[in-house]
LUMDO-547031 format. One record per residue: residue in one letter; x, y, z of N, C-alpha, C, CB in turn. Coordinates in steps of 0.02 Angstrom, whole numbers, padded with zeros to 5 digits, always signed. Glycine has a CB too. Example, Ala and Ser with C-alpha at 12.3 -4.5 7.8 and 13.67 -1.06 7.14 Angstrom:
<tibas>
a+00660-00284+00390+00615-00225+00390+00660-00165+00390+00565-00224+00452
s+00642-00112+00354+00684-00053+00357+00645+00002+00394+00704-00030+00286
</tibas>
This chain:
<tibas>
x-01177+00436-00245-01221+00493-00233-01244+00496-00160-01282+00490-00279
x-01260+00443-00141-01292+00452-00048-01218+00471-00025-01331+00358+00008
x-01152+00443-00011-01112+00460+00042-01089+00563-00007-01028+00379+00054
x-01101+00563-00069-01094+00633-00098-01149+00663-00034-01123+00641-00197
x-01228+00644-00059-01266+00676+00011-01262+00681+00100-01318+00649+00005
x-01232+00629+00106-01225+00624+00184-01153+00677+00205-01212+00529+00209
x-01116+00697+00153-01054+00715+00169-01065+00805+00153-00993+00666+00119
x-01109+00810+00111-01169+00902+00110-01190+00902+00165-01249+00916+00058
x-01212+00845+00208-01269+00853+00269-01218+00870+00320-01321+00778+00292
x-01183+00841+00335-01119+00823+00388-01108+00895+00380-01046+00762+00365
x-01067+00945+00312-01046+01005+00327-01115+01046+00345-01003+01032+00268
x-01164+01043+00298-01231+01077+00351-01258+01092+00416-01272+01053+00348
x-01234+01011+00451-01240+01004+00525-01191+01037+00560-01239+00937+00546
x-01116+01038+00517-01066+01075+00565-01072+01160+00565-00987+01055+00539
x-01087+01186+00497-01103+01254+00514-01184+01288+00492-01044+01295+00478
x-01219+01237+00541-01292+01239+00539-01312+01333+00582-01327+01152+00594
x-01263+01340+00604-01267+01404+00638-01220+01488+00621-01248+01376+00706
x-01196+01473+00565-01170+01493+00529-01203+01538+00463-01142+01446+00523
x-01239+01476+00418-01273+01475+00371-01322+01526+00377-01294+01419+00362
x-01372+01518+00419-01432+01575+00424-01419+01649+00402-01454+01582+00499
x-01336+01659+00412-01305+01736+00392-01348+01736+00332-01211+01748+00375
x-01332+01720+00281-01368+01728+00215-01420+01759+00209-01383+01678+00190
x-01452+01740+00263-01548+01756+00245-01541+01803+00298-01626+01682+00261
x-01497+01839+00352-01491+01893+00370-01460+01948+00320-01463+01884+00424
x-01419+01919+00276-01414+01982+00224-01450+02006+00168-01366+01979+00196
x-01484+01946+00160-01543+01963+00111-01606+01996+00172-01573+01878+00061
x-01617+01982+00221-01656+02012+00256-01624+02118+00266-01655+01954+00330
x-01582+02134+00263-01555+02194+00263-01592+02218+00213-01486+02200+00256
x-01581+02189+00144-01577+02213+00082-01679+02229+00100-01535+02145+00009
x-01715+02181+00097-01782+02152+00102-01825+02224+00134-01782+02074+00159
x-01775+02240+00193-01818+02299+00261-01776+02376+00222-01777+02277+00388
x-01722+02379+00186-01713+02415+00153-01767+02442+00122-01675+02396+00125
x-01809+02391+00071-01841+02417+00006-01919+02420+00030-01827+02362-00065
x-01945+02398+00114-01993+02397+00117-02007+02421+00189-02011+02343+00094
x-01979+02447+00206-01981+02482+00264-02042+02504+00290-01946+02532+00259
x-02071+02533+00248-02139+02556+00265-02181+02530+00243-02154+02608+00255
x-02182+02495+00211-02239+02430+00199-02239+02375+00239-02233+02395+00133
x-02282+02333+00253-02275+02268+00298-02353+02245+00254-02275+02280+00407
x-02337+02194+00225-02387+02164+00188-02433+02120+00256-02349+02112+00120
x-02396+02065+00300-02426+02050+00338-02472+02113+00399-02379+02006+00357
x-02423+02151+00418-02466+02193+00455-02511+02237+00418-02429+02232+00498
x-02495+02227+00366-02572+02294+00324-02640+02239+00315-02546+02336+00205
x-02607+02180+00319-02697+02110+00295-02713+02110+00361-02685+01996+00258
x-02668+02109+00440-02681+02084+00500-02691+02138+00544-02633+02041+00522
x-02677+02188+00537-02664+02247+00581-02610+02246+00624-02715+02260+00620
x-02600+02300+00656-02524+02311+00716-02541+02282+00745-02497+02370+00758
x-02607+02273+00783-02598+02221+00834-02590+02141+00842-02640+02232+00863
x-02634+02131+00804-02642+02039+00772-02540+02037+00754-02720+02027+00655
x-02536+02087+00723-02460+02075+00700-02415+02048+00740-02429+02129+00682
x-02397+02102+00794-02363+02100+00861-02341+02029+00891-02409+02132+00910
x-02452+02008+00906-02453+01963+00956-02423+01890+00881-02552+01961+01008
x-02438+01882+00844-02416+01841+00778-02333+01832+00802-02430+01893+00689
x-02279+01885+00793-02239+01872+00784-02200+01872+00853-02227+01900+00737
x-02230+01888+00907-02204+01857+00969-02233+01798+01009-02200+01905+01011
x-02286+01793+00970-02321+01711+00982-02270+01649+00971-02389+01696+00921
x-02248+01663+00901-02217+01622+00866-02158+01605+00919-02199+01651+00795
x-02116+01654+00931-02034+01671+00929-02043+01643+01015-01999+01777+00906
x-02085+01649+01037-02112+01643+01113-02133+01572+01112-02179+01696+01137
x-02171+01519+01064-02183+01459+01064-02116+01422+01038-02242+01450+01025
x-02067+01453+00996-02014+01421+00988-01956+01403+01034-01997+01446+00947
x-01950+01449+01086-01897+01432+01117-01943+01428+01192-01829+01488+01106
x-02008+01404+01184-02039+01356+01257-02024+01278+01211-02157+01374+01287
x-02019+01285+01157-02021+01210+01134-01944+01181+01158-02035+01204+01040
x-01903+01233+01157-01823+01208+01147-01814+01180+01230-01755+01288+01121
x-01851+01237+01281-01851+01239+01348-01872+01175+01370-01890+01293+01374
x-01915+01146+01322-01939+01093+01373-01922+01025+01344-02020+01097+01388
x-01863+01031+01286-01813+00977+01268-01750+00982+01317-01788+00987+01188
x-01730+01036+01318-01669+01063+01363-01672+01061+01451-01661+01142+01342
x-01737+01053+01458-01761+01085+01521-01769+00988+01563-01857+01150+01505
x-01798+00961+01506-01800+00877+01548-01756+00835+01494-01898+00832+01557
x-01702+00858+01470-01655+00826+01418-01611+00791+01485-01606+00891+01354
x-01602+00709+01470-01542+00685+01527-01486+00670+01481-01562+00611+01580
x-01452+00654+01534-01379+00655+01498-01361+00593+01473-01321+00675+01544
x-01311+00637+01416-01276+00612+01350-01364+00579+01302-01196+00528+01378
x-01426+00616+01305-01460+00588+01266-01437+00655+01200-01545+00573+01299
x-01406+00698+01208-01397+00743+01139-01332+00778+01172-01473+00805+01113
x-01315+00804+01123-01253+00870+01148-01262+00937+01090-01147+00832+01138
x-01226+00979+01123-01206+01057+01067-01166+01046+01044-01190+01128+01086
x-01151+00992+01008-01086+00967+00964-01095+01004+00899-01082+00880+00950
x-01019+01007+00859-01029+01045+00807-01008+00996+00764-00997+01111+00804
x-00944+00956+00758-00933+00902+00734-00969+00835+00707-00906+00895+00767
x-00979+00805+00751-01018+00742+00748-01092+00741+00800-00963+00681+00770
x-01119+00692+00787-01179+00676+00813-01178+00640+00897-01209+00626+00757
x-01206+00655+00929-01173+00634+00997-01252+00589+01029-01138+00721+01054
x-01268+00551+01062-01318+00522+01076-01294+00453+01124-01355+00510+01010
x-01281+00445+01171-01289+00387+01226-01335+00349+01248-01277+00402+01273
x-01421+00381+01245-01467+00368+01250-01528+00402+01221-01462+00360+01296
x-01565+00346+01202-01624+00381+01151-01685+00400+01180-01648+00334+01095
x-01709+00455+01196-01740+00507+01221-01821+00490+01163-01683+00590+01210
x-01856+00470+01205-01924+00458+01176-01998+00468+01236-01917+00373+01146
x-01980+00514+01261-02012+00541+01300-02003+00631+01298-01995+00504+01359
x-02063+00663+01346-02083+00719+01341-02082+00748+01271-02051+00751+01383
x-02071+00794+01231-02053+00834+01176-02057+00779+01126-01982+00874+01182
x-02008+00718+01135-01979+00682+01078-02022+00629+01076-01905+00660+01083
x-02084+00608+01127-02119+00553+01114-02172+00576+01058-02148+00524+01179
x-02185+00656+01047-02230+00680+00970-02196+00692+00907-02267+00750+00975
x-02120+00723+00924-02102+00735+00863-02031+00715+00862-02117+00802+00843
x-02006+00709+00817-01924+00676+00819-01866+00721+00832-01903+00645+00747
x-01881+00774+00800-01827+00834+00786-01889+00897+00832-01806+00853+00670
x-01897+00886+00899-01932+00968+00938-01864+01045+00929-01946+00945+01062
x-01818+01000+00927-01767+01087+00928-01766+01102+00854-01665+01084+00960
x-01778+01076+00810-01770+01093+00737-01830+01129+00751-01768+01033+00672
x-01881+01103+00766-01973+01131+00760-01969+01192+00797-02044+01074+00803
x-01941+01201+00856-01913+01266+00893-01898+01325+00881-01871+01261+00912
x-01836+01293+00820-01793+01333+00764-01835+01340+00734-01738+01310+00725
x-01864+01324+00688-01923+01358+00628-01970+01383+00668-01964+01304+00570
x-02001+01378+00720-02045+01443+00776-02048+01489+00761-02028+01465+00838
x-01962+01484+00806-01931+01568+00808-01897+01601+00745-01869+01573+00863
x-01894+01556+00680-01857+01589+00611-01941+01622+00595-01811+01514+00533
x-01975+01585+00599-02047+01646+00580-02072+01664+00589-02086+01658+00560
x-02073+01678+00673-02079+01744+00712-02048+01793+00686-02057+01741+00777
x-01968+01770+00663-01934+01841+00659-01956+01861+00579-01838+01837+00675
x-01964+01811+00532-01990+01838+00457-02059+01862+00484-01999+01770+00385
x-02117+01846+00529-02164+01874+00513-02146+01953+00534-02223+01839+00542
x-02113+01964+00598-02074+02019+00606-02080+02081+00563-02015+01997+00603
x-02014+02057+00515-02002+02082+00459-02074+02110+00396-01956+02025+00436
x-02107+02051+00409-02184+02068+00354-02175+02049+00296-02211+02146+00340
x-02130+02039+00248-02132+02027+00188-02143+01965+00175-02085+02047+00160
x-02202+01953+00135-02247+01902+00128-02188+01831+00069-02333+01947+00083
x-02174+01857+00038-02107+01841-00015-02040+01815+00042-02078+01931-00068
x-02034+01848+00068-01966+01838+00103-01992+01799+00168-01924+01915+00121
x-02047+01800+00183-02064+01728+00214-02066+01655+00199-02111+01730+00227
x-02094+01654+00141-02090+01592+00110-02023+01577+00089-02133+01587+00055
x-01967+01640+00074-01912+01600+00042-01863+01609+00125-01872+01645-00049
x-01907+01621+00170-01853+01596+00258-01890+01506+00251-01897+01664+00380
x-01942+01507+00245-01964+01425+00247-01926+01386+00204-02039+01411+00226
x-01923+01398+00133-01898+01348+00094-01804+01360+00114-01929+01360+00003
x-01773+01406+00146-01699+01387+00177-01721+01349+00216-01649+01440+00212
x-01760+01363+00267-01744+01326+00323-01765+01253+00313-01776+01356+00383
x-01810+01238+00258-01826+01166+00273-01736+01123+00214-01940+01144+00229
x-01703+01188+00157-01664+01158+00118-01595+01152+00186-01651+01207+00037
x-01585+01173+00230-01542+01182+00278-01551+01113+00319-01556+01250+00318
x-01605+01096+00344-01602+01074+00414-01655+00982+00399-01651+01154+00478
x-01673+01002+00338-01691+00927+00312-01636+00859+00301-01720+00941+00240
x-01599+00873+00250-01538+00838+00255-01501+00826+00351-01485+00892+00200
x-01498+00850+00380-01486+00884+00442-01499+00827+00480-01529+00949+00459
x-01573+00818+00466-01624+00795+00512-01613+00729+00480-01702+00831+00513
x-01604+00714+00425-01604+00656+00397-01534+00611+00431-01603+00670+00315
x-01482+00650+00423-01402+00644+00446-01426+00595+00504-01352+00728+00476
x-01458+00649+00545-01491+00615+00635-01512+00544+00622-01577+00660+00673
x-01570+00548+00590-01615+00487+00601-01574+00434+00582-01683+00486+00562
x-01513+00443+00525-01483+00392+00494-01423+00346+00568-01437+00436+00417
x-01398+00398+00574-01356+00401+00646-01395+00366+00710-01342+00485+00668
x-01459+00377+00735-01491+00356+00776-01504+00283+00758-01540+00396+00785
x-01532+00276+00694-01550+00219+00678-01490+00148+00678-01579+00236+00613
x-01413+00179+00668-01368+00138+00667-01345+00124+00739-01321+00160+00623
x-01367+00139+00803-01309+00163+00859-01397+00129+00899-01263+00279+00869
x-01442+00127+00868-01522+00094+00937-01554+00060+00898-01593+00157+00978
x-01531+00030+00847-01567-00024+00797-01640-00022+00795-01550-00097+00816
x-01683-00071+00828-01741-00095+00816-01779-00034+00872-01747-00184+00831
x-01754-00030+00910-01758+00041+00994-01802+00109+00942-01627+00091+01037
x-01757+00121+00894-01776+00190+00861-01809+00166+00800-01711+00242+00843
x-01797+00092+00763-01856+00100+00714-01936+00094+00757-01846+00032+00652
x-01937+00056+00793-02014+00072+00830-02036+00149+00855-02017+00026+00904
x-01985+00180+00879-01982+00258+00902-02009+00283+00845-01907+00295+00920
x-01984+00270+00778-01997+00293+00711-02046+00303+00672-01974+00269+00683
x-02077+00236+00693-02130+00217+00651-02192+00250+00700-02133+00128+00633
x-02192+00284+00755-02255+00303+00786-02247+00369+00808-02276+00258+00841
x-02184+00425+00771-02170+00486+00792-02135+00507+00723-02128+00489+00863
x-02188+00570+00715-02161+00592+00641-02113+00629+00644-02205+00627+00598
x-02067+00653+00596-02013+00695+00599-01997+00773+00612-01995+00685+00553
x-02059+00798+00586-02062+00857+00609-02126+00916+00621-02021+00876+00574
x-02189+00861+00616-02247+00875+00633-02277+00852+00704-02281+00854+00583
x-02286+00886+00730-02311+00826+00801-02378+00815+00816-02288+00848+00877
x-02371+00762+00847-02443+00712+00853-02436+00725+00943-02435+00602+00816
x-02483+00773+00965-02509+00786+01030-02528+00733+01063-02558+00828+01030
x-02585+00668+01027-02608+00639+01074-02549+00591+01096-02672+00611+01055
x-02469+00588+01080-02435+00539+01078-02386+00539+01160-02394+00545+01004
x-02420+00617+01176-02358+00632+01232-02369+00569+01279-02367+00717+01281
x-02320+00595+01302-02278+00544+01356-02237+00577+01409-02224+00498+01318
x-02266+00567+01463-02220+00622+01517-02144+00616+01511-02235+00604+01602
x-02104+00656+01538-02026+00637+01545-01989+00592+01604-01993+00700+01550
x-01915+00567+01579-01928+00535+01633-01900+00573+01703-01900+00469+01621
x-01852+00623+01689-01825+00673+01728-01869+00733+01722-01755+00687+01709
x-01846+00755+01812-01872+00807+01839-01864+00903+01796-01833+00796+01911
x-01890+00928+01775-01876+00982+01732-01818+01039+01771-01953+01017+01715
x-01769+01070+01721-01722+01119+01781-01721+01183+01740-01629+01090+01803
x-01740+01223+01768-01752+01292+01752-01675+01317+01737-01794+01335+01816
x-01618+01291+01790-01552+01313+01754-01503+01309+01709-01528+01313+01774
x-01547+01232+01674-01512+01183+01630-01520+01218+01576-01537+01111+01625
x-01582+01253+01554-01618+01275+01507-01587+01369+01508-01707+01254+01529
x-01582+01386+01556-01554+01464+01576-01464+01460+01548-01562+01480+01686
x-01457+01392+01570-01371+01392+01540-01356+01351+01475-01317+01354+01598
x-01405+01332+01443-01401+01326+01385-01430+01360+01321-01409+01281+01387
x-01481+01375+01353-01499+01430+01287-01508+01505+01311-01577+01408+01248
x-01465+01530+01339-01480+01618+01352-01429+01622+01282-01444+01672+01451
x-01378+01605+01263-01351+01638+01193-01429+01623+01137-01259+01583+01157
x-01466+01566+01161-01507+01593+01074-01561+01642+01083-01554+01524+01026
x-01564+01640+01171-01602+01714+01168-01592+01768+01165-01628+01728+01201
x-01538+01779+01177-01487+01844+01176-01504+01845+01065-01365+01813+01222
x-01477+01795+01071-01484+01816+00973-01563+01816+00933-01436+01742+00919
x-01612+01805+00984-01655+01817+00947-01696+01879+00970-01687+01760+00938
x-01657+01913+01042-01683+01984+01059-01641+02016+01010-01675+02013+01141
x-01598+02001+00971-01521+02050+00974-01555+02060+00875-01401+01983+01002
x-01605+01982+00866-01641+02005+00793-01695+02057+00778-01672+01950+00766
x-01727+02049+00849-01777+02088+00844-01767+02187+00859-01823+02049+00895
x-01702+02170+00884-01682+02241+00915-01657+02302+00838-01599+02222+00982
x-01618+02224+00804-01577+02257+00726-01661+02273+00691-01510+02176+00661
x-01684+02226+00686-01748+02246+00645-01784+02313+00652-01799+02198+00659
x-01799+02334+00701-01828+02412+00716-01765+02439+00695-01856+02438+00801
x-01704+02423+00723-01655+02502+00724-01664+02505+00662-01566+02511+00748
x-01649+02449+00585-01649+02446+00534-01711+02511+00491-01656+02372+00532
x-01784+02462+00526-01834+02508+00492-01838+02565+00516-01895+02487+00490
x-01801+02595+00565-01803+02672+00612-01744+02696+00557-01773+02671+00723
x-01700+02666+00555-01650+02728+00507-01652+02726+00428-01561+02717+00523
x-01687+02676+00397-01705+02682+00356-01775+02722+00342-01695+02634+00343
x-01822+02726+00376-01884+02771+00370-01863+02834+00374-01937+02760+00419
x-01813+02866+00424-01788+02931+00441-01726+02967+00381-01755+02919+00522
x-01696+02883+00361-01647+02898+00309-01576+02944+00339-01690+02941+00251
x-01578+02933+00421-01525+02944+00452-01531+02897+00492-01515+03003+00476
x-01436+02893+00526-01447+02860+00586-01462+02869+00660-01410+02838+00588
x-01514+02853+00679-01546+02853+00732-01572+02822+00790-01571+02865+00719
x-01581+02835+00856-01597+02769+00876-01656+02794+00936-01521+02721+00905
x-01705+02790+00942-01743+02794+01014-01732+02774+01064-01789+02775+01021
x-01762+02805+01109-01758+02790+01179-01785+02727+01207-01789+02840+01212
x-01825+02685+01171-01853+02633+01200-01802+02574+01146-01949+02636+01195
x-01773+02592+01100-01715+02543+01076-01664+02541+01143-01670+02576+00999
x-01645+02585+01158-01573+02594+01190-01615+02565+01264-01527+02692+01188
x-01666+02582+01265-01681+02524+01346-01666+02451+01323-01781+02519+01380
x-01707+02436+01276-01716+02359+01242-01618+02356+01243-01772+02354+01134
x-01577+02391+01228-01513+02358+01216-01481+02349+01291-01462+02405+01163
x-01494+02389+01316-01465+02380+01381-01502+02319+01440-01470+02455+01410
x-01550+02315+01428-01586+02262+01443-01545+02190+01419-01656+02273+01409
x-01522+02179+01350-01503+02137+01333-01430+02100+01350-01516+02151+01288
x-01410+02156+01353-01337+02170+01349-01320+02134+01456-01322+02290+01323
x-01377+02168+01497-01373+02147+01576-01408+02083+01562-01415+02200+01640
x-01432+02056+01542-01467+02000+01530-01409+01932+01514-01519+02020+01465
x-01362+01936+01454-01288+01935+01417-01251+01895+01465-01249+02013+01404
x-01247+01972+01500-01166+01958+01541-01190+01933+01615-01106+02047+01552
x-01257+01969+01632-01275+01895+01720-01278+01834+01686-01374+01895+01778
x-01310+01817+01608-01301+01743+01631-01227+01717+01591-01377+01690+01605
x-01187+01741+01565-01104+01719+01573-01066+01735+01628-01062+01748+01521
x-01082+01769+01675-01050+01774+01724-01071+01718+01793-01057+01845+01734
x-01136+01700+01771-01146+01652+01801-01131+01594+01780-01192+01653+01813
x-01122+01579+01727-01092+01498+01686-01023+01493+01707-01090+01495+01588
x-01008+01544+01699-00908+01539+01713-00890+01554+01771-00856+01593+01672
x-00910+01609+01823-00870+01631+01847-00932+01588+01949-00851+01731+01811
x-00971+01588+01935-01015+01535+01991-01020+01476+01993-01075+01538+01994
x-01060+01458+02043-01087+01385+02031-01157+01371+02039-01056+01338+02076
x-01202+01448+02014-01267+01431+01989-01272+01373+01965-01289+01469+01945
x-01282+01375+01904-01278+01302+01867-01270+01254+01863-01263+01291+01842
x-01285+01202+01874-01279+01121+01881-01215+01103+01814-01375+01074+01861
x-01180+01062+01843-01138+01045+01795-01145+01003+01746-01097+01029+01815
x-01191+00989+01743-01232+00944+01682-01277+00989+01641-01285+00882+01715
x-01237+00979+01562-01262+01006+01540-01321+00974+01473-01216+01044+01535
</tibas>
């Protein structure tokens, strides 16, 4: 039964980015039937709403920034395969919590459900994301624990897994790089403007019951879209970017 579980986790971890489709198609169905309702924004108002769900989505990917931003090398990779780790990273981000890019990821997954408003379809984005990325997280710690022995059970025992303990920080030991962080995560910002952009067009042509699109969508897309291609044109085709990634 454990290598049955570790071998669910393993395919989890490989198409950990994949999976979320699901709860984007049930999210279609969700803004379909409620378009004009928003349970959260009718208890909070438009405004409390707003600042709620770009608080969130805005604290999630400063969390990722400042794993990515003083992450040194070979302490993690964007591997899809296997688990990659050379050195164990127990400073800045990771001296409070074990998993900060998982905590990142759930930020910005409920920014974008609070988004959405449906009070129901929030709780069932929480219980994917914790049935997704638990096993996940477990995969990690098991992996870490075999490859830094006694190194990561002490790391362990004084940094919880996915709650963090503030008073625990610990500066980093590298200097922070604004490009490290610009060339590694502009695709998850690109996909989490590119959620928030479907979400209005969604509740705009479903409220109108044609398809439609405003003038301040089609800025927001074009915005995104120049946003996109300067920073792939800078990864590939310059030498902005530090080659360490």
């Amino acid at each position: 039964m454990k290598r049955f579980n570790e071998n669910i986790a393993k395919q989890l971890f490989r198409y950990r980015g994949q999976l979320p489709l699901i709860l984007v198609s049930l999210a279609i169905i969700v803004i379909y039937n409620y378009h004009s309702t928003s349970f959260i924004e009718g208890f909070l108002g438009k405004s409390i709403h707003i600042f709620l769900f770009s608080f969130l989505i805005f604290l999630g990917h400063l969390s990722r920034a400042l794993v990515i931003g003083y992450r040194g090398v070979h302490t993690s990779g964007q591997n899809r395969h296997n688990q990659v780790a050379e050195e164990l990273n127990t400073t800045g981000l990771y001296s409070i919590v074990r998993h900060p890019l998982y905590l990142g990821n759930f930020l910005i997954w409920n920014g974008i459900l609070v988004l959405i408003g449906n009070l129901w379809f929030l709780f069932l984005g929480c219980c994917f994301f914790f049935i997704l990325y638990i096993p996940i997280m477990k995969l990690e710690n098991n992996f870490l624990k075999k490859k830094f022995g006694e190194e990561y059970i002490i790391w362990a025992k004084s940094t919880n897994m996915f709650l963090p303990a503030l008073k625990m920080m610990r500066r980093p030991k590298v200097k922070f790089s604004f490009k490290i962080v610009w060339k590694n995560e502009y695709p998850g910002i690109i996909s989490t403007l590119s959620s928030i952009w479907f979400i209005f067009f969604l509740q705009l042509i479903f409220s109108k019951g044609i398809i439609a699109i405003s003038f301040p969508l089609i800025i927001f897309a074009i915005a995104i879209f120049v946003f996109g291609l300067t920073s792939r044109y800078l990864k590939y085709k310059t030498k902005f970017f530090p080659k360490i990634s």
